[in-house]
Every structure is written in C-alpha cells, then in structure tokens.
C-alpha positions as CSV (number, residue, x, y, z in Angstrom):
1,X,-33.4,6.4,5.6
2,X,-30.3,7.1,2.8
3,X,-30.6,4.5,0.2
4,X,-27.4,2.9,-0.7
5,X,-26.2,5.2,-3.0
6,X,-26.3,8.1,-0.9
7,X,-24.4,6.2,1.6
8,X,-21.5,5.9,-0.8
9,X,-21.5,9.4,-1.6
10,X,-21.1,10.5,1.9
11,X,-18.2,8.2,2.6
12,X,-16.5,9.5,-0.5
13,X,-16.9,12.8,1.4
14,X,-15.4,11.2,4.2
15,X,-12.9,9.8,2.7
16,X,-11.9,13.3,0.8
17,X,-12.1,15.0,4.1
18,X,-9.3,12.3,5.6
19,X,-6.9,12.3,2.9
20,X,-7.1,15.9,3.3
21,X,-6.2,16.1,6.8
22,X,-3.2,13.5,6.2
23,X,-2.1,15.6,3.2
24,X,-1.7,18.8,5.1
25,X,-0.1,17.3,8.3
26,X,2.6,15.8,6.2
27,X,3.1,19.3,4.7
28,X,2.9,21.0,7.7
29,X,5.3,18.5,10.0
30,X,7.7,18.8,7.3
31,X,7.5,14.6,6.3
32,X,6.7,15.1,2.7
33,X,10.1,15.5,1.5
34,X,11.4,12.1,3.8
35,X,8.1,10.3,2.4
36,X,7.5,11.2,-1.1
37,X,5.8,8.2,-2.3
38,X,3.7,7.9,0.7
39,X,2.6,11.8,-0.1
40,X,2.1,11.5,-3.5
41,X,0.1,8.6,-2.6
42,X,-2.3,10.2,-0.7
43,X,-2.7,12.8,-3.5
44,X,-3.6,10.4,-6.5
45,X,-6.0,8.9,-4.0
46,X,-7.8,12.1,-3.3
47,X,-7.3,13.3,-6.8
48,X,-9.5,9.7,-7.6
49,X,-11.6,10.6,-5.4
50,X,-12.4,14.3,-5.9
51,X,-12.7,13.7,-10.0
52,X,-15.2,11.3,-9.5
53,X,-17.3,13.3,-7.1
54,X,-19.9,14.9,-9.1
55,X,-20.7,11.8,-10.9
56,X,-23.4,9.1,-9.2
57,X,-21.5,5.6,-8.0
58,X,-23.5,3.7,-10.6
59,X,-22.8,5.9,-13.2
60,X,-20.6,4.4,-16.6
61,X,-18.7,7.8,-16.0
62,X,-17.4,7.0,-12.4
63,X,-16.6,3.6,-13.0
64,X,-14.5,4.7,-16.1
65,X,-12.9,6.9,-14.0
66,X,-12.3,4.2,-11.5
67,X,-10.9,2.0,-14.2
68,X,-8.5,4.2,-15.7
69,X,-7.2,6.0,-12.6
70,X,-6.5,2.6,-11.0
71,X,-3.5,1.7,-12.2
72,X,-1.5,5.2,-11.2
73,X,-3.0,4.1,-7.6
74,X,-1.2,0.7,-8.2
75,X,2.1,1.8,-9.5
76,X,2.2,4.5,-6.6
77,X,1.1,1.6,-3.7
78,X,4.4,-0.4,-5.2
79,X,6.6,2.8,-4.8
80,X,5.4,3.2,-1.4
81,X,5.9,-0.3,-0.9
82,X,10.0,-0.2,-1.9
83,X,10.1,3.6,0.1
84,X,9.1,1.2,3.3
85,X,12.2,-0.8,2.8
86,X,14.3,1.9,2.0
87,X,13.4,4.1,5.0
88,X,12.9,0.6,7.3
89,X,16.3,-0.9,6.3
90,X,18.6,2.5,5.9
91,X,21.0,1.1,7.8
92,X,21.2,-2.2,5.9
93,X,21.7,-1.5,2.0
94,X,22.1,-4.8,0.8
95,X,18.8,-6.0,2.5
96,X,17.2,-3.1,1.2
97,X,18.5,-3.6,-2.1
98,X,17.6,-7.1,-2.4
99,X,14.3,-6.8,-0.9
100,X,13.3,-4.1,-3.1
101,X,14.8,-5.9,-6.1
102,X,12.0,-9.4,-4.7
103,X,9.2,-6.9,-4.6
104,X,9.4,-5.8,-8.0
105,X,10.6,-8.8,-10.2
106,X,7.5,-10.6,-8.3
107,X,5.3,-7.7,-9.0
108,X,6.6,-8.1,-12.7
109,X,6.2,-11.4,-12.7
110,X,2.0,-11.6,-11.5
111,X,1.6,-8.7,-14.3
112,X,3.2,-11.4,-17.0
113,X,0.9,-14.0,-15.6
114,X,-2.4,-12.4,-15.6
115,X,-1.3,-10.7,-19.1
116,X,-0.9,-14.3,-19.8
117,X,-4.2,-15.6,-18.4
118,X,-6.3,-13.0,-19.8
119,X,-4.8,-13.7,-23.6
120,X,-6.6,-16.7,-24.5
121,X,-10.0,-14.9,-24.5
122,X,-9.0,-13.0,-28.0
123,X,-9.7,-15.9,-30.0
124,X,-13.2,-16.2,-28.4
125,X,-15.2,-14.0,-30.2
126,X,-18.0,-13.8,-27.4
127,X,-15.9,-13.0,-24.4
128,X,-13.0,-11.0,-26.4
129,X,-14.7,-8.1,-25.8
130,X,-14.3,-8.9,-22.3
131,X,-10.6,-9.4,-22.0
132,X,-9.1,-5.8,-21.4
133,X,-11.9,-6.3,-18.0
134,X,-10.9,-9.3,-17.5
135,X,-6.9,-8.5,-17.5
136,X,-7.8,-5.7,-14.9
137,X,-9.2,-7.6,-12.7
138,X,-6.7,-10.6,-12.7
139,X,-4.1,-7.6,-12.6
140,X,-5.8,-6.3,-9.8
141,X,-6.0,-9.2,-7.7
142,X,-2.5,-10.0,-8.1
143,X,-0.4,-7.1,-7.5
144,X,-2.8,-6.4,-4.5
145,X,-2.2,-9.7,-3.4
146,X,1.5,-9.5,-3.9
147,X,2.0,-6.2,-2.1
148,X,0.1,-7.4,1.0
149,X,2.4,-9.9,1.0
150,X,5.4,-8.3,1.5
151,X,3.9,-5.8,3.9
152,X,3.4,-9.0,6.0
153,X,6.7,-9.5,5.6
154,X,8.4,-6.1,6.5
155,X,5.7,-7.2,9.9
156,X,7.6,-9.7,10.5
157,X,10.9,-9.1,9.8
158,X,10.5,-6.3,12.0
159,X,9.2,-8.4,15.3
160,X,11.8,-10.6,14.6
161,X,15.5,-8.5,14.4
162,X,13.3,-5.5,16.7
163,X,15.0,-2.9,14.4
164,X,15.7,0.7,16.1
165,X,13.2,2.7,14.5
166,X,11.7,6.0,15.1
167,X,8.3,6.3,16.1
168,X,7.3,7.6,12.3
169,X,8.7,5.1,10.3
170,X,6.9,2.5,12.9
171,X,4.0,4.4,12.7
172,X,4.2,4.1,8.8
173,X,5.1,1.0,8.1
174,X,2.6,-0.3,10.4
175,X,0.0,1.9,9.5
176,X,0.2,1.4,5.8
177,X,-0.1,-2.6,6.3
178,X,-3.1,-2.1,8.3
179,X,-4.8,0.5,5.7
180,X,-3.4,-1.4,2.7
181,X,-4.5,-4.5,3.7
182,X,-8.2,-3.5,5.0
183,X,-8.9,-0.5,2.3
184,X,-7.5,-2.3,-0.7
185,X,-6.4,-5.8,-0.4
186,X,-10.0,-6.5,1.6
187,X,-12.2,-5.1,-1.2
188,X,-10.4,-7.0,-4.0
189,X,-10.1,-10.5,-1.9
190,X,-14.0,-10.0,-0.8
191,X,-15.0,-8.7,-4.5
192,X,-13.5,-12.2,-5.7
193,X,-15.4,-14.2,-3.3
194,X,-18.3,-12.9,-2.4
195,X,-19.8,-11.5,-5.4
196,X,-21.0,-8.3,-6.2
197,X,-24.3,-7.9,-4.0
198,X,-22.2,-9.3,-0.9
199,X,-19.2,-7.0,-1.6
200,X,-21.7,-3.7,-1.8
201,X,-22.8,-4.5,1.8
202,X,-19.1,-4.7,3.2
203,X,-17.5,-1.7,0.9
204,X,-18.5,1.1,3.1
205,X,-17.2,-0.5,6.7
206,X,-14.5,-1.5,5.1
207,X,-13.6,2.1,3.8
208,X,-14.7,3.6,6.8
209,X,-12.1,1.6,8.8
210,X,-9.7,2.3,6.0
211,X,-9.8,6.4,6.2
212,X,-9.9,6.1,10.2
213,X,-6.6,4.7,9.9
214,X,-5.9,7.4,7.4
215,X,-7.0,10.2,10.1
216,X,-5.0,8.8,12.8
217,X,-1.9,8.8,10.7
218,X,-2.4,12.5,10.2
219,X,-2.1,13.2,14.1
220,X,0.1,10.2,15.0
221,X,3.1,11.3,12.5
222,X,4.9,14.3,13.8
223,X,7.7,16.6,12.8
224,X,9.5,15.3,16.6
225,X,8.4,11.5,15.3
226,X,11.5,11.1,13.5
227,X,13.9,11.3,15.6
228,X,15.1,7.8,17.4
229,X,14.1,7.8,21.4
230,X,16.6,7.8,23.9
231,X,15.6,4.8,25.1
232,X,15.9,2.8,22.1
233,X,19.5,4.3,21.3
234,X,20.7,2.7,24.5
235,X,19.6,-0.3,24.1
236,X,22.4,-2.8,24.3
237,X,21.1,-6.0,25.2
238,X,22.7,-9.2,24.5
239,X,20.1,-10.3,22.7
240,X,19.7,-6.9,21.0
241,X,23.3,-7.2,19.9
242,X,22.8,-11.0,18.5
243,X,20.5,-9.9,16.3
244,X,22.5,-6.8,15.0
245,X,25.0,-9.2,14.5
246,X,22.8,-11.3,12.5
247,X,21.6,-8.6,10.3
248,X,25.2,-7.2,10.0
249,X,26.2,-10.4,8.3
250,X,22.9,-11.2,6.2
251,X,23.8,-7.2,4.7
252,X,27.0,-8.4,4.3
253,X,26.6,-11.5,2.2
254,X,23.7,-9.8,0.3
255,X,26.2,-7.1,-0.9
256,X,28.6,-8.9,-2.1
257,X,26.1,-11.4,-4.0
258,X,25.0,-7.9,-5.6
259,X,28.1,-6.9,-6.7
260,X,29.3,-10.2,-7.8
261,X,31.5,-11.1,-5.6
C-alpha cells in the first residue's frame, strides 16, 4: 500500500501530464494567442510543478520552491482573472473597464491589509522570525479569497444579462471558476481551518478533481469553439433585448464616469 508520500508524487505526475495536455491543445487549436494569460498560466503551473519533481514533498527544498514560485502563480491567476472580463465583456468596454479596474484596486487593497497585519510581529523578537511566513500566508488567503470572489461574480453576472458567448469563452470562464475555486481557493480555505493533518487527507482529491477539470478543458476548447452559434446570433427575444438594453445603458454611464464626464 503507497504511503502518503508516494501518493503525492504520483498526482504531481498527474497533474504534469494534465497541464500538458491543456498546453498543447491550446497550441494546437490556435487559442494561445486569444488567451495569453490563461496559457501562460498553465505554463508557470507546470513549470512549478516540473522543478519541484525530483525533490520529496516533505523536503525543505520543495517547499522553498513552493514558497517562492507562488506568487508568479498569484500574479498570473489575477491576469487571467481581468483577461475573463476582457474576453467576457468585449462588447461592453466600460463594464470591462470598470470591472477590471474593482478587481485590482481590491486585490491591492487585501495585499496592503495583510502587509499591514503581518507588521506588528517585527517588534516581537520571538515570532519576528516568523513574519515573512506569516505575511504569505495572510497574502495567500486573501488574494485567493478575493479572486474567487469575482469569479462568482462574472457567474452571476453572466446568468443574469445571458450574454451571447461562444462556446470557449463559456467553457473558460466557467471552467476556470470551477478549477480555481476547487484547486486553489479549497486548499487555502481548508488549510486555514482544518489544520495541517486534516488538510493532508483532502489535498490529493481535491487536486485530482482540480487537473480533471484541467483535462477536460483541453478536449472541450476547440479551434471551431470560438465562433458564436447560429442559434444564439438570432436570438431576439424580448426579454433578450431588455437586457441588452440594460447593459447598453450601464456601459454607457460607466464610460462616461471613466472619462469624467
């Protein structure tokens, strides 16, 4: 029977073997170039993963690794974050601009606040040692936190106004809530709460599900995906044309507020 450890390493396998397969359909269907966050995403995550391969889990070495490659993963999840409104709301500038303008002044503002938090352990000479850990963690937690929160909200805002999307950019925005929020955003939250011998029995499910997502993403997007169906382009519903209507105006008076007008 594969003690723990073992079972780590041959997810981290796994997980090299998805991000692969997700990297290479991207290339091959041509959707690196209209998604370059996403794809260089997906390469600082298998880059992560393939440095810290020949190194055990419980090694000083891979956690190091862990520690200092984490915050390129961070800043690149945010960019992916503000491509989703871009490529979502193309059609609507203002609400792109101001929703991408929300996502990073709040992102800016939980870095300030855990900066903030973690401070006050310099002048304790027995946890100052500690702070630079500490201020990751509290980092962690909060732009995690943050980013699943507006990847709720492009979920929403998108079942509300029914936006005419094609199927990739559905597929994407969709699929990235669902890997974000189980891969990443679940291993922080249940790190915090459930301690570390709790966490270790839910990491490899929850990566698992996390790079199955990943795998079906690779087959799902297509070079044919980003095109609009027919179906959807005549689509001209009453209530369909309400809600353009509404989104027309909210663009509107978004633009002008950005130019000052």
């Amino acid at each position: 029977m594969p003690n723990f450890q073992e079972w780590v390493r041959g997810v981290l396998f796994f997980s090299i073997f998805c991000h692969a397969i997700l990297l290479m359909r991207l290339w091959k269907e041509g959707l690196v170039k209209p998604y370059p966050f996403l794809s260089l995403f997906v390469v600082a995550d298998l880059a992560q993963s393939l440095i810290a391969l020949p190194f055990s889990p419980s090694s000083t070495t891979y956690r190091t690794i862990q520690f200092a490659s984490s915050p390129v993963i961070w800043l690149l999840a945010y960019l992916v974050v503000v491509e989703l409104y871009r490529v979502i709301l193309e059609d609507y500038p203002g609400i792109s601009s101001a929703g991408r303008k929300a996502v990073t002044w709040c992102l800016l503002l939980a870095v300030i606040i855990s900066a903030a938090t973690a401070v006050p352990g310099l002048n304790n000479s027995q946890s100052g040692k500690y702070v630079l850990f500490k201020l990751y963690l509290t980092t962690e937690r909060s732009v995690t936190l943050g980013l699943l929160l507006f990847l709720v909200l492009v979920q929403l805002f998108l079942a509300r106004y029914r936006l005419r999307l094609s199927r990739n950019r559905i597929i994407y925005s969709a699929g990235y809530a669902l890997y974000f929020g189980i891969g990443m955003a679940a291993s922080v939250i249940a790190g915090g709460l459930l301690g570390v011998r709790m966490f270790g029995m839910m990491t490899i499910s929850i990566v698992v599900i996390a790079d199955l997502i990943l795998l079906a993403g690779a087959f799902l997007l297509t070079r044919q995906g980003e095109f609009l169906p027919a179906s959807e382009m005549d689509d001209n519903s009453a209530q369909r044309l309400h809600l353009q209507q509404q989104l027309a105006d909210m663009n509107r008076l978004l633009s002008r507020a950005a130019r000052g007008r």
